[in-house]
C-alpha positions in Angstrom: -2.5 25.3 53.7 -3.1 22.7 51.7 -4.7 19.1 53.6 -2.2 16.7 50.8 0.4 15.2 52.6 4.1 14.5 51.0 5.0 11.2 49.1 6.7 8.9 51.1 10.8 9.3 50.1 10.3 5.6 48.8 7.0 5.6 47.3 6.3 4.4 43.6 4.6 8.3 43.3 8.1 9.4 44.4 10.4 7.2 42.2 8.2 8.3 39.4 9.1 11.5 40.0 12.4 11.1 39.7 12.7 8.8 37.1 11.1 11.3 35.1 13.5 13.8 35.9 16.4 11.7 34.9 14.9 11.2 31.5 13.9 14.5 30.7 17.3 15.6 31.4 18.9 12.9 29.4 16.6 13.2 26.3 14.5 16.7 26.8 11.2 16.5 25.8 11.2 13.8 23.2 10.5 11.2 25.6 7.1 10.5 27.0 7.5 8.9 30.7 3.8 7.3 31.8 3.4 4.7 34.7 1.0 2.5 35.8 0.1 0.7 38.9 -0.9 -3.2 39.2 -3.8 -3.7 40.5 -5.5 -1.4 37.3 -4.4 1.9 39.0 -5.4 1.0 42.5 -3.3 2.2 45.2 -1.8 -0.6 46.9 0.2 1.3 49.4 4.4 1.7 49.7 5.2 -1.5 48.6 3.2 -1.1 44.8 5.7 -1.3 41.8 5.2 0.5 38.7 4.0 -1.2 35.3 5.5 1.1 32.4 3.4 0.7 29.1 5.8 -1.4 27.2 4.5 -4.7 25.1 3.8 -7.4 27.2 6.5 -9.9 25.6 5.1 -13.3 27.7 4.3 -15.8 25.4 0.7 -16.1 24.1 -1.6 -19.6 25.0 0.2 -22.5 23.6 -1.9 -22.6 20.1 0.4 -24.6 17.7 -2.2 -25.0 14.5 -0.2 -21.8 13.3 3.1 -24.5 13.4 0.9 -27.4 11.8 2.4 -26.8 8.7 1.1 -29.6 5.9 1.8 -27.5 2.5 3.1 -28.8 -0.6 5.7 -27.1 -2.6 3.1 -27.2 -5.8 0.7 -25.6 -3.1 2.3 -23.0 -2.8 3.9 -22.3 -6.1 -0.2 -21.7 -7.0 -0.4 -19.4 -4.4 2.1 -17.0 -5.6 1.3 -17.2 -9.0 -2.2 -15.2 -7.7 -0.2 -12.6 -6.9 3.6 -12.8 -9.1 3.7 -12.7 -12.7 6.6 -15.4 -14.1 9.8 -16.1 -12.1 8.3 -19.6 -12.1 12.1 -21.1 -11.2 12.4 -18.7 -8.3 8.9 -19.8 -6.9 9.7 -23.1 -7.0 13.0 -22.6 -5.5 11.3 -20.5 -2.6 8.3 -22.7 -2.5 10.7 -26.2 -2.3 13.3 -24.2 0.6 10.3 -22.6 2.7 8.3 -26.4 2.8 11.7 -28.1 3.9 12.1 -25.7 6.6 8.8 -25.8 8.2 8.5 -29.1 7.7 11.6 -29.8 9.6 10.8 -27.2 12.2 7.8 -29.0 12.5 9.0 -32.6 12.6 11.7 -31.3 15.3 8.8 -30.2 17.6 6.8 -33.2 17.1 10.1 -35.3 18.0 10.9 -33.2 20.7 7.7 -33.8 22.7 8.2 -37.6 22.8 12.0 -37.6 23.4 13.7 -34.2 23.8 16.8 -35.4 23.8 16.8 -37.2 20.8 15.5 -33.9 19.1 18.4 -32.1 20.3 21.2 -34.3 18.5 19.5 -33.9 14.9 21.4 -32.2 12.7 19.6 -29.3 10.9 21.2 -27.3 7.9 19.4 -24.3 7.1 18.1 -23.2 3.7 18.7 -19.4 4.4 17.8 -18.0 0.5 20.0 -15.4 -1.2 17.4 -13.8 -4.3 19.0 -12.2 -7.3 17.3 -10.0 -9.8 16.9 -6.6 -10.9 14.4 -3.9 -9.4 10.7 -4.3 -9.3 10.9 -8.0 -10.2 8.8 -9.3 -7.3 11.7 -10.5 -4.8 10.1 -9.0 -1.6 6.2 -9.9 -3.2 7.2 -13.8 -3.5 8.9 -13.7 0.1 5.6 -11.3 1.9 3.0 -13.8 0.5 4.9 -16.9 1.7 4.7 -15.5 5.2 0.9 -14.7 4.7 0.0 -18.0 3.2 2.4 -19.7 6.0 0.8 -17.7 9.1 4.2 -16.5 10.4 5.5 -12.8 11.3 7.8 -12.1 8.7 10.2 -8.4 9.4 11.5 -6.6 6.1 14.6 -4.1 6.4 17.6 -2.4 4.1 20.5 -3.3 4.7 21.7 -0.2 4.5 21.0 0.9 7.4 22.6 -1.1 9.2 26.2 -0.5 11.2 28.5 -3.5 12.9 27.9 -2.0 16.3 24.5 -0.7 16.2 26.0 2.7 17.5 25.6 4.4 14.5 23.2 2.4 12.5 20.3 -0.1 13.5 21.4 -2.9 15.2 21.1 -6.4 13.4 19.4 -7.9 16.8 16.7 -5.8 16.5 15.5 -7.3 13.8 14.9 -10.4 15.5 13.4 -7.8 18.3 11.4 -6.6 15.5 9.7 -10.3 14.9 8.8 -10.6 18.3 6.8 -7.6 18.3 5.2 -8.7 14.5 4.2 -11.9 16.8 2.5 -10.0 19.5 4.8 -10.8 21.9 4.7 -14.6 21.1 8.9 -15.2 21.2 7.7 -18.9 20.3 6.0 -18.0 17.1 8.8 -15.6 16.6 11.4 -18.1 16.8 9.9 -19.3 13.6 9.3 -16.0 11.6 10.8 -15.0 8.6 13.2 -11.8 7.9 14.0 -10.1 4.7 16.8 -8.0 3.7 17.0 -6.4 1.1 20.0 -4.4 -0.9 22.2 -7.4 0.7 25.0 -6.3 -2.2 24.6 -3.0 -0.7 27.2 -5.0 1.9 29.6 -6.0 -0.5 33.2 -4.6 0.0 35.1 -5.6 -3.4 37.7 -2.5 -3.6 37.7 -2.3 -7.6 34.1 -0.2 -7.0 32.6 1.9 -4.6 31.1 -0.1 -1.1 30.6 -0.2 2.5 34.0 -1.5 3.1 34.2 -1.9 6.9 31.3 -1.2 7.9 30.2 -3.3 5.3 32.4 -6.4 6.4 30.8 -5.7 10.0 27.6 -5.7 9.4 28.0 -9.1 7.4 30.3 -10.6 10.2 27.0 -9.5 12.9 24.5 -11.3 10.6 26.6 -14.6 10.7 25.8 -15.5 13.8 21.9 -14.7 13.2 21.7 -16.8 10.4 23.3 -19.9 12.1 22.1 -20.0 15.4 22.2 -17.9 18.7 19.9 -16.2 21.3 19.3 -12.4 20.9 18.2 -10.8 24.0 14.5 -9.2 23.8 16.1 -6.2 25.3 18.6 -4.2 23.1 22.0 -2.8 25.8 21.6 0.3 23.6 17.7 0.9 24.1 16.8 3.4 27.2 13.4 2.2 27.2 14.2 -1.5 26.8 16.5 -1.2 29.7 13.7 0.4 31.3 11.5 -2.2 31.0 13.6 -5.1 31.9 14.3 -3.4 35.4 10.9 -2.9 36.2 10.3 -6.6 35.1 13.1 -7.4 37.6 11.4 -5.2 40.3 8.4 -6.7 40.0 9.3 -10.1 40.1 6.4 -12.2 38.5 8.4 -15.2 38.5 11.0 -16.3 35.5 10.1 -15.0 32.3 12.1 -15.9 28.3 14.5 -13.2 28.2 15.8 -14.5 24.7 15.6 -15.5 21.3 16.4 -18.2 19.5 17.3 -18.3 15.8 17.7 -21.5 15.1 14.4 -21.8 13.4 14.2 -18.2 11.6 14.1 -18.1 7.8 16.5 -15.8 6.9 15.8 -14.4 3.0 18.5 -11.2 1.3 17.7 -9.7 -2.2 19.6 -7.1 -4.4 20.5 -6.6 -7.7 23.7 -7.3 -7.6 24.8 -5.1 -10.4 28.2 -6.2 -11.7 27.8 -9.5 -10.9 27.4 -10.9 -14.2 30.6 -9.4 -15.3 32.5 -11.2 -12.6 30.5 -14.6 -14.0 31.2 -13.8 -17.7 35.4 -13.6 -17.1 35.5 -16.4 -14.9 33.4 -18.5 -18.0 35.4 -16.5 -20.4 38.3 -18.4 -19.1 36.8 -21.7 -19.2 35.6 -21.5 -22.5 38.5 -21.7 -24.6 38.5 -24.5 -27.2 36.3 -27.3 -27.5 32.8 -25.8 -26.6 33.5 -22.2 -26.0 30.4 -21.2 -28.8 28.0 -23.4 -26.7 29.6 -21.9 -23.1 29.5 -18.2 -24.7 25.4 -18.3 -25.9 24.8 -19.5 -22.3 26.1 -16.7 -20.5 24.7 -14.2 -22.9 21.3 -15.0 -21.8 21.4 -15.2 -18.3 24.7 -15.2 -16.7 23.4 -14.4 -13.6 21.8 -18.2 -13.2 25.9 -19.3 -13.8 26.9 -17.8 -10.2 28.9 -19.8 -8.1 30.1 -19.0 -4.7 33.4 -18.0 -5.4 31.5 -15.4 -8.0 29.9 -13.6 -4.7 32.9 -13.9 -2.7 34.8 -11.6 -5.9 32.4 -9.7 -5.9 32.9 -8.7 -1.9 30.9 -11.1 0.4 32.5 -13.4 2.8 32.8 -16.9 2.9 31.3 -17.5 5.6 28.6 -15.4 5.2 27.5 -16.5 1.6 28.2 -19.9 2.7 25.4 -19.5 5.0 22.8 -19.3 2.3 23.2 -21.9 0.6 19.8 -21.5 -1.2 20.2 -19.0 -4.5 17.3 -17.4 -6.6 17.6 -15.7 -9.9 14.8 -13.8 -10.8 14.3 -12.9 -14.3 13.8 -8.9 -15.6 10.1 -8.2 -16.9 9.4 -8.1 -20.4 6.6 -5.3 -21.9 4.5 -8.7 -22.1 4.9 -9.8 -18.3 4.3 -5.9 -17.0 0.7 -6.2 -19.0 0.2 -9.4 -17.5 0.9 -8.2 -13.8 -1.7 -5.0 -15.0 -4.2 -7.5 -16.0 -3.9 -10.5 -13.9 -2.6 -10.0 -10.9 -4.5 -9.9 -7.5 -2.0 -7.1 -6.3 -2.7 -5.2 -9.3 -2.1 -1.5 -9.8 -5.0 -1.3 -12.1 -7.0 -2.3 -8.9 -5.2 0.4 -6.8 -6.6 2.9 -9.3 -10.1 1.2 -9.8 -10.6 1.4 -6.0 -9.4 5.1 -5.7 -12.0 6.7 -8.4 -14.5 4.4 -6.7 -14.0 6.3 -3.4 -15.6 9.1 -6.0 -18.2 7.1 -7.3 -16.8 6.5 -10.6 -16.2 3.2 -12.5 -13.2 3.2 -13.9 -12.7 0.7 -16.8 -9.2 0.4 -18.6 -9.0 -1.3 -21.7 -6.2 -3.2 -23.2 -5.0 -1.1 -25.5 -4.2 1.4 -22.6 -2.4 -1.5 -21.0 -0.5 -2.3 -24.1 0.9 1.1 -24.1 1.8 1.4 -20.5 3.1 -2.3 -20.2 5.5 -1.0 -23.3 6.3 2.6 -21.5 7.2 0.7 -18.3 9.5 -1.8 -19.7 11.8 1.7 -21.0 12.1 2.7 -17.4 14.1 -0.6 -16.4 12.5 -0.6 -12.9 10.6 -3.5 -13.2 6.6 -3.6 -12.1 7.7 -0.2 -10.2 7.8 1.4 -13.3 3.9 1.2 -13.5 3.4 3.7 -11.1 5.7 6.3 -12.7 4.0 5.7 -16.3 0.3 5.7 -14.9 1.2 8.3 -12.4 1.8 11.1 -15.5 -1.3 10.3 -17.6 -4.1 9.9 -14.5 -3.0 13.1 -12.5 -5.6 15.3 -14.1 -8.1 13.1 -14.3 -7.9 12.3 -10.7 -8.0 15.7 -9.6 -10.8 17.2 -11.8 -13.1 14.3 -12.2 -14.4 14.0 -8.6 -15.5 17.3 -8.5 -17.2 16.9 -12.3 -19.8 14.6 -11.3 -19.4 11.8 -13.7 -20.2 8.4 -13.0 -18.0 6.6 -15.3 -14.6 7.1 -16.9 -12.9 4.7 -19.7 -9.3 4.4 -20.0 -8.3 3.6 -23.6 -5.2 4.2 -26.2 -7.2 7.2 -27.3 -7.1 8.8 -23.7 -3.3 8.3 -23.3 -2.8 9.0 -26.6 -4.4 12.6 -26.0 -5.1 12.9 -22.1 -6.1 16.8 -22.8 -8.3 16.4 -25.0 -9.8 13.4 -23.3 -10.5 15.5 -20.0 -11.5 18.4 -22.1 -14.0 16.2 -23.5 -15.0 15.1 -19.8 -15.4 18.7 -18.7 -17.9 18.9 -21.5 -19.6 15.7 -20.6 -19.9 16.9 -17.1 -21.6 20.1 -18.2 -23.9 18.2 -20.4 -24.8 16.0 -17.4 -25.0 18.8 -15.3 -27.6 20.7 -17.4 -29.6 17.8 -18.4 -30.3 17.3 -14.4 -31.0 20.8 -13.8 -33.1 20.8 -17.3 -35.0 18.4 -15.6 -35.9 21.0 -12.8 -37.3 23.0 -15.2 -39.2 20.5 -16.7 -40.7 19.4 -13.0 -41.5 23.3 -12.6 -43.5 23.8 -15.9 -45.4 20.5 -14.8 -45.9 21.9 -11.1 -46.8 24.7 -12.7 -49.4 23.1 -15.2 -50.9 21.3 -12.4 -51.8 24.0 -10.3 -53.2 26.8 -12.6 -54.2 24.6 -15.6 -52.4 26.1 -18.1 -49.6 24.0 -19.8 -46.0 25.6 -20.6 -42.9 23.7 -21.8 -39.7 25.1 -22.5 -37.8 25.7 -25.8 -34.0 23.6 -25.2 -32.2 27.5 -25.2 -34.4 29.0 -22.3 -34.0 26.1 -20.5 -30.2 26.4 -20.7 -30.1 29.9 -19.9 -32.3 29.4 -16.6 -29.4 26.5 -15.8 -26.8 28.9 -16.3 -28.4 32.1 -14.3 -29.5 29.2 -11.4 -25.8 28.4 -11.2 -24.6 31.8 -11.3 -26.6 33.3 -8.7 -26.4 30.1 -6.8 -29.9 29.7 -6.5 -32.2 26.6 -6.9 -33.4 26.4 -10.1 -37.5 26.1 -9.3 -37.1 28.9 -6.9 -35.4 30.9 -9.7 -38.6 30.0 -12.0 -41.0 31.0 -9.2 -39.4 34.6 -9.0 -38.8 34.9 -12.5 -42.4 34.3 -13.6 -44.6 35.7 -10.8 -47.2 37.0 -12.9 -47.1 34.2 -15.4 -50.5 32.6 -13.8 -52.6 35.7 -13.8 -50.8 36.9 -17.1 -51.9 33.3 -19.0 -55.2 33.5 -17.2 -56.0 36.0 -18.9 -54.8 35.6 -22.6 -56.9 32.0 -22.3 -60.1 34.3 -21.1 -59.3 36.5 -24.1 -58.8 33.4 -27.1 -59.4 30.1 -24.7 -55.7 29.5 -25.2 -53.9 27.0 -22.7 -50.8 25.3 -23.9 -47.2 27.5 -23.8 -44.4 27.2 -25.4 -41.9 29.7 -23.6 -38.8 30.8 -26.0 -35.6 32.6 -24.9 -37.0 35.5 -24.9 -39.0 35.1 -22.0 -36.5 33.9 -20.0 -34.4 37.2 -21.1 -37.7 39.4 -20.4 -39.9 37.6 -19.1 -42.3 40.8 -18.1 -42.3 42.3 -21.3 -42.3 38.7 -22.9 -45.8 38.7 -21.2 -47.0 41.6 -21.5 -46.5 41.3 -25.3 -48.2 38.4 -25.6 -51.4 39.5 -23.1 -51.5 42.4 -25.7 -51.5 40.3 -28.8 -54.3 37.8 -27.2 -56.1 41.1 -26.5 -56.0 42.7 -30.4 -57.2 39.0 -31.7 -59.8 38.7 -28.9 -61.1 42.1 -30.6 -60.5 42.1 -33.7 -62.4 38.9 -34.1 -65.3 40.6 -32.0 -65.0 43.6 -35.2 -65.4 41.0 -37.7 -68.3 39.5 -36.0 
C-alpha cells in the first residue's frame, strides 16, 4: 500500500490536474500544459498558486537612452545608404518622417514629466508612411535598418493574412501583441516600435479586378483604429493560452499590472506594388492634359507615373478614405536598373556576394568574384523583373555545382569570373582536375619524405621518376592505405637488395622507374643480377 497521501481537492497539484484535462480534451495532444510554483518550485502548502511559463510582460527598469533620440534626417539617409542601393527620394522621405516622429515622441515625454497635463492637450498628427514600388526594390531593407539604427522593436507581417475578425485569419491586434514580445516584455518601449506591412494593395477591393473584397474592406476598417490611436489588450479574447495567463495573473494577485497598449506612438509603415496603379494615374492625367501643355503633362507620366499619385488615385484603385487618409506620408521607390543590381553585388553591406563568400569560407575556400561575373549577373537579374531578389535565382543556377563538389575537392581557392559563368562545366571540370593535381602533388610529397626516410637510414639514396610516383598515389588511394606504409610493404627487400648491388659496384644513388613500382621484386632482382655480371666481368678483364 503505497505511504503517498491524496492531493487536497483544492490544491494547486490538483487544479493542475485538471486543468490539464480540460486542455487535452479541447486541443489533444498539441498543447503542452507545464506549471510552476513561486517560491522556485518550493512547496508552499494549499494556499501556493501556479506560475505558467508565459513571458513575463512587466515592464523592464525605466532605461530611457533607447528614447533619447538626437538623429538627423542626413544621419540617417548615410546609414541606409550602407546598406540600400539608390531610392535616394524614398530615404529621405523615410529618414525626414521617422526623425519627426521620434522627435516628437520624444519632446512629448520630456514635456510630459514637467507638466503632464499640458502634454496631454498637444496635438500630434502621425506620419504613418505608405511605400510604393515594385518587388525586390528594398522597401522592407530601408524600414528594418531604420529600426536597428533607431534601437526600437520593429514587427513585419503580410497583409494577407489577415481577416476582419481574426477568426479565420491573424488578428490585426496581434501585431501590436507581437511588438511587445520583440520588446521583451517592455509595453513602454513597445508603445514606440515600428510595424510593417507589407502587400498593403493585397487589401484593395476595386471590383473592375480581382481582390479581397470584404474581407479586404475589414481588415482595412480594423487597421484604422491602430493607426490612429487606441489600446490593444496584451491578451488576445481568441488566444487559449493568453486567457490562460491573464487568470493566473489575476489569481495571483501581485498588485496592478499594464494590461494594455497604446498606439499612439507606433510607426505604422505598408508597402506593395500596387500593380495597376499607374493606369488609374495615367487616365486621370490623360484627362487633364488636353490642350495647352498636354506634351509636357504626357513625358511626365511616362517616366514615373507612380510619383503623380494622389489620394483619390488609391481610393480608385480600392482603399478607403479613411484608411489612406491615415498615411499621409507616400514613398515611391524606383525599379533597379542592370547598373544598380551590380552596385548592390558590389557595394552593399547586406550583399549577396558576402552571403556566398562566407558560405565557401565555412569550407575553407576563398572565394573571389570578379566584375565581369557581376556584370553578367547584374544584367541576367534585371530580365527577371524581381528586383535585388532576382540575384539569388541568377547566382543560385550557376554556383549549385560548385557548392556541392568543391568542399569535398579540397581546393583552397575558387575565382568567379565571365569565363566560369560563361562555361560553369567546364570550369568545374577544370577544378576536379586541379584538385587531383593538388591531391597528388601532396601525396607525391609522401613519397618524396619516404625515399629520404629511406636514404637516411640505410645510406643509400633513391628518388622517384614523376610516373612511379603517380602510380604509388593512385594504388595508396585505391587500397586506402597510407602512402609510406604502402612504400614500406612494397619494397621490403629494397635495403638488403641495394646493399648488395653497392658491395658488388660501390653504387649508392637510385633512380626508381615505373617499373619498379609495377614489379618491384623482379625490378630488383634484375638489377642485383646486372650489378652481379659487371662486378664479374670487370674481375675477368682484370
Amino acid at each position: 500500500m503505497s505511504d503517498k497521501k491524496p492531493d487536497p481537492p483544492n490544491s494547486p497539484e490538483e487544479i493542475g490536474k485538471k486543468l490539464e484535462e480540460f486542455i487535452r480534451n479541447q486541443f489533444g495532444g498539441n498543447v503542452l500544459f507545464t506549471s510552476f510554483r513561486d517560491g522556485q518550485g518550493k512547496d508552499d502548502g494549499p494556499g501556493a498558486q501556479l506560475e505558467p511559463p508565459i513571458m513575463e510582460t512587466t515592464p523592464q527598469e525605466d532605461d530611457e537612452s533607447w528614447l533619447d533620440f538626437r538623429y538627423r534626417p542626413a544621419d540617417i539617409k548615410a546609414y541606409l545608404d550602407r546598406f540600400v542601393i539608390r531610392q535616394d527620394d524614398a530615404k529621405k522621405v523615410l529618414a525626414t518622417a521617422v526623425c519627426d516622429h521620434y522627435n516628437h515622441a520624444r519632446m512629448l515625454r520630456e514635456m510630459r514629466k514637467r507638466d503632464p497635463k499640458a502634454a496631454d492637450e498637444v496635438e500630434f498628427a502621425k506620419q504613418n508612411v505608405i511605400i510604393v514600388g515594385p518587388t525586390g526594390v528594398g522597401k522592407t531593407y530601408l524600414v528594418k535598418h531604420i529600426a536597428d539604427l533607431i534601437g526600437v522593436p520593429f514587427v513585419k507581417a503580410d497583409a494577407t493574412k489577415f481577416s476582419e475578425t481574426g477568426y479565420v485569419g491573424a488578428d490585426v491586434d496581434d501585431l501590436v501583441r507581437d511588438l511587445v514580445t520583440k520588446a521583451n516584455g517592455n509595453i513602454d518601449l513597445a508603445e514606440h516600435g515600428i510595424i510593417y506591412l507589407d502587400e498593403v494593395d493585397k487589401l484593395a477591393t476595386a471590383g473592375d479586378r480581382p481582390g479581397r473584397d470584404v474581407n479586404g474592406r475589414g481588415v482595412q476598417t480594423t487597421l484604422l483604429k491602430l493607426m490612429e490611436e487606441t489600446e490593444v489588450s496584451l491578451h488576445a479574447p481568441n488566444d487559449m493560452r493568453s486567457q490562460i495567463q491573464m487568470m493566473f495573473e489575476m489569481r495571483k494577485g501581485d498588485g496592478p499590472r499594464r494590461q494594455v497598449v497604446n498606439t499612439r506612438n507606433i510607426l505604422f509603415v505598408v508597402s506593395g506594388a500596387f500593380s495597376g496603379l499607374e493606369k488609374i494615374i495615367e487616365r486621370r492625367v490623360s484627362k487633364g492634359s488636353i490642350g495647352f501643355g498636354a506634351a509636357v503633362r504626357e513625358d511626365v507620366i511616362s517616366g514615373t507615373p507612380l510619383r503623380l499619385a494622389r489620394t483619390q488615385d488609391f481610393i480608385d484603385y480600392g482603399f478607403e478614405a479613411e484608411f489612406i487618409g491615415r498615411l499621409p506620408v507616400r514613398v515611391v521607390c524606383d525599379s533597379l536598373t542592370a547598373d544598380d543590381l551590380f552596385d548592390i553585388m558590389k557595394s552593399s553591406e547586406g550583399s549577396l556576394i558576402r552571403q556566398f563568400e562566407r558560405e565557401f569560407q565555412a569550407y575553407g575556400i576563398h572565394a573571389t568574384f570578379d566584375d565581369s561575373a557581376l556584370r553578367v549577373k547584374a544584367r541576367q537579374a534585371a530580365e527577371e523583373k524581381t528586383g535585388a531578389r532576382g540575384l539569388m535565382t541568377v547566382w543560385e543556377k550557376s554556383l549549385r555545382d560548385f557548392k556541392f563538389e568543391l568542399p569535398s575537392l579540397g581546393l583552397k581557392e575558387l575565382v568567379v569570373d565571365e569565363t566560369l559563368l560563361r562555361d560553369p562545366d567546364a570550369a568545374l571540370a577544370h577544378c576536379r582536375d586541379k584538385a587531383q593535381n593538388v591531391q597528388v602533388s601532396a601525396a607525391a610529397r609522401e613519397v618524396e619524405d619516404f625515399a629520404q626516410s629511406f636514404s637516411h637510414d640505410y645510406g643509400l639514396e633513391i628518388r622517384f621518376e614523376w610516373d612511379a610516383a603517380k602510380v604509388l598515389v593512385e594504388r595508396s588511394a585505391r587500397e586506402g592505405i597510407a602512402v609510406a606504409e604502402l612504400c614500406r610493404k612494397m619494397f621490403k627487400d629494397y635495403p638488403f637488395g641495394l646493399q648488395l648491388i653497392a658491395s658488388n659496384n660501390a653504387e649508392k644513388s637510385f633512380v626508381l622507374p615505373l617499373r619498379a613500382v609495377q614489379e618491384p621484386d623482379k625490378y630488383l632482382s634484375d638489377l642485383v643480377v646486372a650489378s652481379y655480371r659487371r662486378a664479374h666481368g670487370n674481375d675477368q678483364s682484370k
